[in-house]
N, C-alpha and C positions, 0 to 999 in steps of 0.2 A: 683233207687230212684230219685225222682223227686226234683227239686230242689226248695227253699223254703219254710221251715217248719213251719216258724212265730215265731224263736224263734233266738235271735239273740245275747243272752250272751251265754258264758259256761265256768265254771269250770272243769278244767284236772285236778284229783287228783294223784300228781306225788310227796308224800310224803316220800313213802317205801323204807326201805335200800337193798331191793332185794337180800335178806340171802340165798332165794333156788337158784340165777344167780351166785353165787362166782363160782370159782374168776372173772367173768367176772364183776362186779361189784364192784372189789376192788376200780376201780379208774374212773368210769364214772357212773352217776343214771340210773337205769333201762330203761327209758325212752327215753335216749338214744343212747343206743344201735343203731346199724345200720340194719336195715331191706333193702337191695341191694340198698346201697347206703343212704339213707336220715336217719335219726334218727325213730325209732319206732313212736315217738309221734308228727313227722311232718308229719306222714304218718296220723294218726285223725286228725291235723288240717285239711289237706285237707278234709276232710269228714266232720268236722265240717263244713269250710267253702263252700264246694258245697249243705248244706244243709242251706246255708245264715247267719251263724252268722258271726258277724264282732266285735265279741268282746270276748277275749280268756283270761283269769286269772288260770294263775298254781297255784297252791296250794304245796307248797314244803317242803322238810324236810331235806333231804339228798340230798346235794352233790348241791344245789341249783343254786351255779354260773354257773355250765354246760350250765344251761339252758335256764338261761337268757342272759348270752353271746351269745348264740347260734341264739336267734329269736330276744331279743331286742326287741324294743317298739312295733314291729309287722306293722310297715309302710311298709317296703320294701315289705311285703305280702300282704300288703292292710288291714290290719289288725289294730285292738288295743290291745296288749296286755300288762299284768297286771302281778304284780307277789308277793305272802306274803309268808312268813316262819311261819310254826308250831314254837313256842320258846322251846316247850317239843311235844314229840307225842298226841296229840290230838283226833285221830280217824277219820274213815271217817267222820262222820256228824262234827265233830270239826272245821276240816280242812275245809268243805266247810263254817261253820260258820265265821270262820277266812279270809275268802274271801270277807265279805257281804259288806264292805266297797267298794268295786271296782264293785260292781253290780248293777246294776238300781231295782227298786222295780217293776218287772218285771219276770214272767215265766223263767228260765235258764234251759240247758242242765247242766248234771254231768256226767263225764265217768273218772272210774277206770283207770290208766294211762297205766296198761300192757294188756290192751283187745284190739285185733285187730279184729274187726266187719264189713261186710258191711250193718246192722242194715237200715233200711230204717226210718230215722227219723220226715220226717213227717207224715208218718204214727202212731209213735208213738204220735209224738204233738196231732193228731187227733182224735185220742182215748183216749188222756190225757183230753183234752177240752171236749170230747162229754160226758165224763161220769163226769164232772167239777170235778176234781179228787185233791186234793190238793199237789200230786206223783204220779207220775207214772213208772214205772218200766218197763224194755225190760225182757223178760224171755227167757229162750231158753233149749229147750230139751234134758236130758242125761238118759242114760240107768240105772245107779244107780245112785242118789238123795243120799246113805250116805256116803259120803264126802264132800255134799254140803247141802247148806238150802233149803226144799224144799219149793212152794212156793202154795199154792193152790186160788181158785179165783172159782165167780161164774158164773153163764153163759152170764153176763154183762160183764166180765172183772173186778171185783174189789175185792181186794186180800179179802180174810176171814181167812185164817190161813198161820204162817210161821213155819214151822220146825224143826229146828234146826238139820241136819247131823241125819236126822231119822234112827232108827234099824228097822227090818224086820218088829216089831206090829204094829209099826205106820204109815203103806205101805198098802194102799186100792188095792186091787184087780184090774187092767186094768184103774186105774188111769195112767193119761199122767204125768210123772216126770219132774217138768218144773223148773229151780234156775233159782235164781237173773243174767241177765247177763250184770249187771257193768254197764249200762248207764239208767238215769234218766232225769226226768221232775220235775223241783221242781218251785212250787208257792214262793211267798213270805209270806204265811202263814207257808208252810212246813216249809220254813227255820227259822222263826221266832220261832218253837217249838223248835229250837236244842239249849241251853243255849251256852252262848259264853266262850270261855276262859275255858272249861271245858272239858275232855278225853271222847266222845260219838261216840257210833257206830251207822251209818247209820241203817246199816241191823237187830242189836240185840236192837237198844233203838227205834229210830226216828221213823223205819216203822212201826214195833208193836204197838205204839204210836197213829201214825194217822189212824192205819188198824182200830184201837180200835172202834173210830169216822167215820166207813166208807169211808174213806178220798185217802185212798189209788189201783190206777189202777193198770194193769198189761196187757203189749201186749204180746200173744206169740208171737213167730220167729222163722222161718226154715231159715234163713239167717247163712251166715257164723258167725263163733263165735270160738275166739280160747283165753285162756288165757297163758301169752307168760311169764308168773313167770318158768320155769325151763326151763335149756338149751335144753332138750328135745323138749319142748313145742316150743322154740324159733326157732331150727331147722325145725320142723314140718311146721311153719309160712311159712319162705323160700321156703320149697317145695309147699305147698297150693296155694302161691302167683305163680310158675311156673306152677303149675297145671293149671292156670287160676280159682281157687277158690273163691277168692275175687274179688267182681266186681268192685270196683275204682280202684282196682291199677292192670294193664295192665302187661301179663305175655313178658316177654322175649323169652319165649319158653323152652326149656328142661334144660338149664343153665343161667347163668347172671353173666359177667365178668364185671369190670369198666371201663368205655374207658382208663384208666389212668392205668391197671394194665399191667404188662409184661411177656405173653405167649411165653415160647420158642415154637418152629415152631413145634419139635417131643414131646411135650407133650400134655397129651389128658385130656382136659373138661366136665368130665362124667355127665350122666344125673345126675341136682338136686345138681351141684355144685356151689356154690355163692362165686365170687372171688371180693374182696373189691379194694377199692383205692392204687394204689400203689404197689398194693402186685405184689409178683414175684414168677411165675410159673418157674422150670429149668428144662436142658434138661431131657427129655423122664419119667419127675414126671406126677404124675394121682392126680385128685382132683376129687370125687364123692359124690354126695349126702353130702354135708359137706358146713360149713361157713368158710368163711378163711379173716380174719380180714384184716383193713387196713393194709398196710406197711409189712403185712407178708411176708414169705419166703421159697418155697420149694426146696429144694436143689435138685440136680440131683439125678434122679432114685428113689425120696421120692414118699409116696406112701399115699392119705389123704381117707378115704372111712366113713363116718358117723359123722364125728369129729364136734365141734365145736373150732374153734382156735378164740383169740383173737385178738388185733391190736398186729403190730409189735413183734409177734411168729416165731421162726425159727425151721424150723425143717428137719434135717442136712440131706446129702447124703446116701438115699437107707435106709433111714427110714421109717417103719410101722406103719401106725397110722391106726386104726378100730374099731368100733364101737363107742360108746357114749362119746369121750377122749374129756372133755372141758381144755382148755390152757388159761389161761390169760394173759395177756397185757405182752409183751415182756418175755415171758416163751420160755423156749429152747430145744428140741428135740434133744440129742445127733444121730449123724453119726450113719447107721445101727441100731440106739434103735427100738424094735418092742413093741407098748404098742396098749394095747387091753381093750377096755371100758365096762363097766362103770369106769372109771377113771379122777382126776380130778388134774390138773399140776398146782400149784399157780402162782399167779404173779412175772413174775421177773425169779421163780424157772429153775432148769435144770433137764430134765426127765434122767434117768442115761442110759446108752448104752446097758443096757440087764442084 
């Protein structure tokens, strides 16, 4: 992606209690979460800002002060950032209404806060403007379309029908299945249509709306595209990014440890293991394919393979942990407990010893 898109505001919508990330979400927003090392959603600003904007407003709901502790006015990044609270849930289109105060009457980007894309966004701006679109919408391809909206468009690019989680009838024959993927172009006319102060969906009011008025574009994308709402999903992120799947953010190679965390010498950093701040690897324990929060702790001869572990997790001597086992924030793995996932350990909790 080239940098320079022409569009230099944007809306994070980082409102959601993130219900499918519990417990990892007991006690921090979705947003941010730690992707090896930096928060999920400092990982879009950068993206945001190597695409030129220099003006960034969350939109928030849940858990708000995380966030703005976190970035603050946006100077030290070179930055200006802005920040409003939903007072009740509002909806996507709500929430960016709820924003318009901090916005110049100006073109903005919008992105979903748990989508991690390397999206080329001026190419998106560019196909927003050539077709004078008053939305524009990224899309991006999946094998089945019911779970999501599908999104149809004509051979200009400008949507003609949306979806909704379509059944088998309503599925064309070698149609390309393309959904909404989470980041947008909006006019000051778009947003103008969304009433303020009122519970509106982006995707089920506003687009339909402006599709109605031919108003509404849509770019495809073969670009990376991941949505990071379940710990599955979140783990998969981690592996992608050492894949070297995502083209902004630069793989480490087959693991990613923090210079601040403490490997004993005879333990071994399996492929696809992300070892956070802090945390402590002990002797002759294995970490594979798994997230291991800040401040964690694997005891000697513990054993982590698929996991997602939370901050400050301990999980006790010659312990088993495999497959999908999410732990939240200072959750505890008894001595020798072997626990096998899909399983999910709350915050605080102690997994029992067998």
């Amino acid at each position: 992606m080239t940098d320079g898109a022409g569009v230099s505001q944007a809306v994070i919508l980082v409102g959601g209690q993130g219900t499918r990330m519990r417990p990892l979400t007991d006690t921090i927003p979705k947003p941010m979460l730690s992707l090896m090392g930096l928060p999920f959603v400092e990982r879009q600003v950068h993206h945001l800002q190597r695409a030129g904007v220099n003006r960034i407003v969350f939109s928030c709901g849940y858990r708000p002060r995380e966030i703005e502790e976190y970035f603050g006015d946006g100077s030290s990044r070179g930055l200006e950032m802005g920040y409003v609270v939903d007072p009740e849930p509002l909806g996507t289109a709500g929430a960016i209404a709820n924003a318009e105060d901090l916005l110049d009457p100006a073109d903005v980007f919008v992105l979903n806060g748990d989508i991690l894309t390397d999206l080329d966004l001026a190419a998106l701006v560019a196909h927003h403007r050539g077709l004078g679109a008053e939305a524009t919408i990224a899309l991006t391809p999946v094998d089945d379309p019911s779970a999501f909206g599908l999104v149809r468009t004509d051979a200009d690019g400008r949507v003609t029908e949306f979806v909704e989680k379509p059944g088998p009838d309503e599925l064309i024959a070698g149609e390309p299945y393309r959904i909404n993927a989470g980041t947008y172009v909006l006019t000051p006319a778009a947003r103008a249509a969304i009433p303020r102060g009122e519970q509106v969906s982006i995707e089920r009011d506003t687009f339909p709306l402006l599709a109605a008025r031919g108003g509404v574009g849509a770019l495809a994308s073969d670009c990376y595209w991941r949505d990071i709402g379940t710990p599955g999903s979140y783990l998969d992120a981690h592996l992608d990014v050492l894949a070297g799947r995502v083209a902004f953010i630069a793989s480490p190679g087959e693991a990613w440890v923090s210079p601040d965390a403490q490997v004993d010498s005879s333990a071994t950093i399996g492929a696809g293991a992300c070892v956070g701040p802090g945390a402590v690897i002990g002797p002759r324990a294995r970490a594979a394919a798994c997230v291991i929060g800040a401040g964690s702790a694997l005891g000697a001869d513990a054993q982590v393979d698929g996991a997602v572990l939370g901050r400050d997790v301990i999980v006790g001597d010659g312990a088993r942990v495999s497959g999908l086992v999410v732990a939240g924030d200072g959750a505890t793995i008894a001595p020798g407990a072997v626990v096998t996932g899909p399983e999910s350990i709350a915050t605080g909790a102690a997994a029992p010893a067998g």
